[in-house]
C-alpha angles and dihedrals in degrees: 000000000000130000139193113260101186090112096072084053127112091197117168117284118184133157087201110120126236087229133030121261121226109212093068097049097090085058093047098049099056091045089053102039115008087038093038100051089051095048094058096034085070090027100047124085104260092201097091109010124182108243117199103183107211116238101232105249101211124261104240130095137337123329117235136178104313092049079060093048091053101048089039092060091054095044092051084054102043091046093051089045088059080053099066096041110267130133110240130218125195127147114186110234131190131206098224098163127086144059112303084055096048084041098050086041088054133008111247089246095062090031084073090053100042129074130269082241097050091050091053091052102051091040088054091053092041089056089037093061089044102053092050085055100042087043091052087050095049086052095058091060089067092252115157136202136106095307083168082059097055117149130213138199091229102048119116102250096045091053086051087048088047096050098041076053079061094051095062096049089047092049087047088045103237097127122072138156112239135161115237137109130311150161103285121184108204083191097061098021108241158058122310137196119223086247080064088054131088119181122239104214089197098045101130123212130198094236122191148186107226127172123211121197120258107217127188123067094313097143091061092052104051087039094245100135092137089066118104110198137031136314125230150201114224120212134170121204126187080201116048097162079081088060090097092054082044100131102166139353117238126223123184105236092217104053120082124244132201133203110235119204108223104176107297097342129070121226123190124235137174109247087235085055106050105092091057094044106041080067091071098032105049104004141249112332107359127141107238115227104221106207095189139349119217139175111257083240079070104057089047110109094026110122134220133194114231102209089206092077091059144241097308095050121121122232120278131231133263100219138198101239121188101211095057117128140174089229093102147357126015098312096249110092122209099232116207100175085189086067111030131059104209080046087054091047085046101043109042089051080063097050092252114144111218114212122187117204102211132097136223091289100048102258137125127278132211092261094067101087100009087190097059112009103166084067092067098021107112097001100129107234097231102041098056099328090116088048100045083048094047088041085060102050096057120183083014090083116087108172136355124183140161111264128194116208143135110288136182123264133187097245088216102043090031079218122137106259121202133213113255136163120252149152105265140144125251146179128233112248107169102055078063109032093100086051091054098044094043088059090058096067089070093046110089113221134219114224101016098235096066093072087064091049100050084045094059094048092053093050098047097065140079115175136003130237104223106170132080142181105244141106097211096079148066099290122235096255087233123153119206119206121206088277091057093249124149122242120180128133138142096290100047092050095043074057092045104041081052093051084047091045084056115031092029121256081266079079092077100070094025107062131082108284095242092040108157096218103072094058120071116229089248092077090056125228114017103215091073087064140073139169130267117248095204109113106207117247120284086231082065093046091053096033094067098050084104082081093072096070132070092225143015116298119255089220138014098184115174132133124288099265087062081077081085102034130024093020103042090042088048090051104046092047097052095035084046086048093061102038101123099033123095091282084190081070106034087051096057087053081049124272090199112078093219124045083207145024128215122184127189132193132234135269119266123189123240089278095055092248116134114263110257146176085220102041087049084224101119122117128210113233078224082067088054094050103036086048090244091146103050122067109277116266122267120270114239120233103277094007124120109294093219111102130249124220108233089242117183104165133202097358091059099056088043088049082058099054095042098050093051122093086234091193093082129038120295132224124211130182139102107303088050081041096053083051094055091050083060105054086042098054093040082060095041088054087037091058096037083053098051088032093052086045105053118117114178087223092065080078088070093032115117115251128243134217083246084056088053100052088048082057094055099050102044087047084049098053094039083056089058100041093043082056102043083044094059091049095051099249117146116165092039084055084044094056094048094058098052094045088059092036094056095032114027099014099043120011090045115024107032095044091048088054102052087088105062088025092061103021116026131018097344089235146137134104097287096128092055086040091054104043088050080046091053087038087058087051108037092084092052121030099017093163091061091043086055101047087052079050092056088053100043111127106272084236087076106030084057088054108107095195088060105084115190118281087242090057101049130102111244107232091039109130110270092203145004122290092208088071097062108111088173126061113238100231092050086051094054088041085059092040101079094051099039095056096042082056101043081050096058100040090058088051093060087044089058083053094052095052093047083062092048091236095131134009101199116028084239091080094072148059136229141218120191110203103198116177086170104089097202092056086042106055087041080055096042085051096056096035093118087065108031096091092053086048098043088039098230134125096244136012117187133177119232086340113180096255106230126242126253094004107183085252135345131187119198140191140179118219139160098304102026141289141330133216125193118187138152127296117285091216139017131295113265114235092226117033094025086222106134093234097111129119100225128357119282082019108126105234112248093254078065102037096056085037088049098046139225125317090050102127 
């Protein structure tokens, strides 16, 4: 009669759930970040702490995927950084100055109504709200830092710290005010720097050929004195609204230009040049009659009349310009050094002043067709100016066509901008640019490629355009006196940062305009004098946030557009700060702000498509975590009907982060997401198991070769991912755990196990292979860390010697070394054969159950036939558990194979052959090994576990 033996069982009890509940995450999340970052910030050792110095999101709007992917970066490596004993330091900052914020405070109409005060004051509280909500929905990823420490750009102490930055430039004499062209947005209403541009590929320009007389004895000069009537310059603008700033027109002296007959006139044309003009010249298909050919050296001197500056206006110059070219155009190229900067360049080393005739909203001024100026006043540049220009100038006008090409973009108005001279204030680049590039060959860069990019951004400038025209920002500590000159130097800012220590930076823009106090008795008389009303570039307020720390910074980690913007800003100021010091010292303390330097990419959809307000694809970090984005869970028999979203919650949107390779762009969506569930849900049955099957007398247990082999090769995988971690590698870390955890973890081990876990001793090394398990995890999916920690069995917990995982040091000993029964060396030496072994014998079990001539592996027996007399005498040593690691009921070495067995499956493989055939004894009723000596008979390893009076 048979009879249940589940009781004798130790089979695996765990209250630990098979998904997350929500309601408990809150709790979790501050134990394992907010607990945890104050707990090692007074544990761990404060002599070399690890700073990661945090990249300002901006405060404006809602965050969504690629804010998560960011924090999420820093967390992994703070919290492997815990790991390896150091003491991390990371305060949350925000950029809360600049235009989308001022714009989103106030709409640019009433902008233009209210004070300068008033707008300071809605634009505070509209970054104030937003950092308190970004802040709330950081804090929901599991990141940790000093989030009570957070720092702002528009608190009070940074913008002291920012200004007191300036007055050391100033003092140095890298910053000055010049008038000369610049980035200007119409459509904000001030300067730009590049880093503030993006480029439309599809913008659209009304491009034209357009001549312009040459006057003076010309004729004469080019030996055309059988020609008529006049003789012109051709150019061709893909902006013609500049025509009326145009000062000179530049040849290259070393090109050759031809004159061109065109009825009774004569045009010039660089011979380069000639096939596509003489289109519009002379029309498809003509011959062109070149009435003489002449170097470009020799066109420079002659002089035109631009018709635009009126009937008073003196002749222009034909120039020598180094950046003419035949590739387009005419080969002779309208400067408007007003509008351009290589004209600029070209023009002011020639003494020749640029003007550009447009105001603060991109229209025309009364200067621009001093004849008539009622015919350009008003007209916006970029909405008919060119044609109102090109109407003007008549049967000047040669050719005009639509022409598509790049053009620059306010990246915030995502409105074309337009280059026009200005005052403004800038900083000198290039007196420190060496200095800067020669910093970032001690900065290590992730990816490598990074290193090249920052560099060309460096090098390609030259200056920095610091100023801008808003009220929402730290303000240029500038005095003006009744002339409209500038004065500012170290002594009337030192005057200035005081009043603002005292009165608040508010002040500025608050008090009267001719208010004494803000002018210090060396300048004299105060009413002569008033304040500036230009805020310096946001670029310039986060770029200074390096002055809040006492060293250089471990890690600066932000995505790839930051090259341009927070790490080049970052760079210049504190290379600028130190020009004049002994930069061999202040290079050894690190001239660079940043030891290394970590870039991401951005968030794609599904689809690969960038994530965008205008394209509806973005996706909240909150839909990655709630599960929004998979199909609902199934509902249970007799459970609620309505469905459940498969939330995961935090772990799955750092799963996410750290299984991307973040230095390209990432998709998300729900085919990458479904991956990530199930990840999340293997390691979640993978804890409950080793947490359900842990006895606290497997600790005195004795171990086995199989446990081992366990050790090895969870030495071996925490190796890998240690490495990969401290590389910054994480989905290459990533993919090594879950390698081990399907294949070496799960599918050998633990099945191997179940056995002596349910059955025998209860032994085995589960507790050590579950905490490195947890340690591999910890970086990357903590909530989840600290839930297992929550279940695990009281005995341990009540161990004093057992720290949280979370708390350990990775490469601590996870057991005791006096234990191992195995060396090490002779264990790896076995591995390889073993496993190949193992491989191929469950190969021919598959086999065996496509045949249907077994259901469990336990139902058969096995027969190793080894000629190799290595792999045969490592086999013969382990016999006694081979059967326990190959799960199968007998394993036996060059074994006579018996005849006329009742089935037999065999299979050569790299050390011989295999032979599978059916069980040598009876099933045992409890453990369902074949190892019995009759049917319904329990097996002698049960009878002694069960105990005596078992018949």
């Amino acid at each position: 009669m048979s009879r249940t033996w589940a009781s004798t069982l130790r089979l695996p009890k765990s209250t630990f759930p098979p998904r997350p509940t929500p309601n408990q995450t809150a709790d979790r999340i501050q134990r394992c970040a907010d607990n945890l970052y104050k707990w090692q910030a007074t544990t761990r050792a404060e002599n070399d702490p690890f700073i990661l110095h945090d990249g300002p999101p901006y405060a404006n709007g809602d965050l969504h995927a690629g804010h998560a992917l960011n924090k999420i970066l820093k967390d992994i490596i703070l919290r492997v950084n815990v790991q390896q004993g150091r003491r991390v330091e990371y305060i949350p900052g925000w950029d809360c100055h600049g235009l989308p914020i001022e714009l989103k405070a106030v709409s640019a109409a009433d902008g233009k109504k209210m004070s300068p005060g008033a707008i300071r004051k809605a634009a505070r509280k509209l970054a104030a709200k937003t950092v308190l909500k970004q802040m709330k929905s950081f804090r929901t990823y599991a990141v940790m830092g000093d989030w009570e420490g957070r720092w702002t750009t528009m608190d009070k102490g940074y913008e002291i710290r920012q200004l007191r930055l300036f007055q050391r430039l100033v003092g140095t004499g890298l910053v000055y005010r010049k008038y000369k062209p610049v980035y200007w947005s119409p459509s904000s209403g001030t300067a730009l720097a590049e880093a503030e541009l993006e480029y439309n590929e599809e913008h659209v320009s009304r491009a034209a050929y357009v001549r312009f007389r040459l006057v003076g004895d010309v004729k004469r000069h080019l030996g055309l004195d059988g020609v008529n009537g006049e003789v012109y310059a051709v150019v061709w603008t893909t902006t013609p609204w500049t025509l009326p700033a145009n000062r000179a027109v530049a040849v290259h002296d070393e090109l050759v230009y031809h004159v061109v007959k065109v009825e009774e006139d004569a045009v010039l044309v660089a011979e380069g040049c000639l096939e596509r003009v003489a289109k519009v010249l002379l029309g498809e298909g003509a011959v062109p009659e070149i009435l003489a050919t002449v170097k470009g050296s020799q066109l420079s001197g002659l002089q035109y009349v631009n018709p635009l500056r009126g009937k008073k206006a003196e002749p222009q110059p034909i120039i020598h310009g180094p950046f003419v070219t035949a590739d387009s155009g005419s080969g002779l190229v309208h400067c408007a050094p007003g509008h351009g900067f290589d004209d600029y360049q070209v023009c002011s080393a020639l003494g020749i002043p640029g003007s550009a005739p447009v105001d603060n909203d991109g229209v025309f001024t009364d200067e621009a067709f001093p004849d008539e100026p009622a015919k350009l006043t008003g007209v916006p540049v970029l909405e008919g100016g060119g044609t109102a220009v090109l109407g003007l100038l008549g049967s000047d006008v040669l050719d005009v066509q639509d022409y598509k090409h790049k053009y620059p973009y306010d990246w915030r108005s995502k409105q074309p901008i337009i280059i026009r001279a200005t005052a403004q204030w800038f900083a000198d680049v290039e007196s420190i640019k060496k200095h800067a590039l020669d910093a970032l060959d001690e900065v290590r860069f992730v990816p490598e490629g990074g290193k090249k990019r920052l560099e060309a951004f460096v090098k390609g400038r030259s200056e920095w355009c610091i100023s801008r025209q808003r009220a929402w920002g730290v303000p240029i500590p500038a005095l003006y006196d009744a002339q409209g000159y500038a004065v500012m130097n170290e002594e009337t800012i030192n005057h200035i940062i005081l009043v603002m220590e005292e009165k608040g930076i508010d002040a500025w823009w608050n008090d009267e305009e001719h208010d004494s106090s803000w002018v210090p008795a060396s300048l004299g008389d105060p009413s002569q004098y008033t304040r500036g009303k230009d805020t310096m570039d946001v670029w310039y307020d986060s770029g200074s946030s390096w002055t809040q720390m006492t060293d250089q910074a471990d890690l600066y980690l932000e995505g790839s557009d930051q090259h341009r913007g927070w790490f080049q800003s970052s760079l210049l100021t504190r290379v600028a700060a130190h020009v004049g010091q002994n930069l061999a010292t202040t290079s050894a303390l690190g001239l660079s702000p940043f030891k290394t330097l970590i870039t991401h990419g951005f968030t794609l959809d599904k689809d690969g498509k960038k994530m965008s307000k205008s394209l509806g694809n973005i996706i909240s970090a909150a839909e990655v975590m709630d599960g929004s984005l998979l199909p609902p869970l199934k509902a249970k028999k007799g459970g609620n009907a309505a469905s459940t979203k498969d939330a995961l919650g935090p772990d799955a949107l750092r799963l996410w982060v750290a299984g991307s390779d973040y230095t390209r762009d990432i998709v998300l969506g729900e085919p990458v997401l479904r991956a990530i569930h199930q990840s999340l849900i293997k390691y979640r049955t993978t804890i409950k198991m080793l947490l359900g099957s842990m006895h606290e007398s497997a600790r005195a247990a004795p171990l086995t070769a199989l446990d081992h082999i366990a050790l090895v090769q969870l030495k071996e995988v925490m190796a890998t991912v240690g490495t990969h971690y401290e590389n910054y590698e994480f989905n290459n870390a990533i993919s090594a755990l879950n390698y081990w955890v399907a294949n070496h973890l799960s599918a050998f081990y633990l099945e191997a196990l179940k056995d002596r876990l349910y059955c025998a001793d209860g032994g085995g090394v589960v507790e050590p292979i579950l905490m490195g398990l947890l340690r591999m995890l910890a970086p990357i999916t903590p909530v989840l860390v600290e839930e297992a920690w929550e279940h695990m069995p009281a005995w341990l917990k009540n161990d004093k010697s057992v720290l949280h995982p979370l708390q350990q040091l990775y490469n601590a000993p996870l057991i005791d070394p006096s234990r191992l029964i195995y060396s090490e060396k002779d264990i790896k030496a076995a591995v390889p054969a073993l496993m190949h072994t193992h491989a191929n014998i469950k190969h021919v079990l598959e086999q065996a159950r496509t045949s249907k001539l077994l259901g469990s592996s336990l139902q058969c027996s096995v027969i190793l036939q080894v000629q190799d007399e290595g792999v045969r005498d490592l086999l013969t040593k382990y016999v006694d558990e081979l059967e326990a690691m190959f799960v199968v009921s007998s394993v036996r070495i060059n074994a006579e194979i018996p005849d006329q067995p009742e089935w037999h499956l065999q299979h050569e493989f790299d050390h011989g052959v295999i032979h599978v055939l059916p069980p040598n004894h009876a099933k045992c009723p409890r453990c369902w090994r074949y190892v019995a000596p009759v049917e319904d008979q329990l097996c002698g390893r049960c009878k002694e576990v069960v105990g005596d009076g078992v018949d």
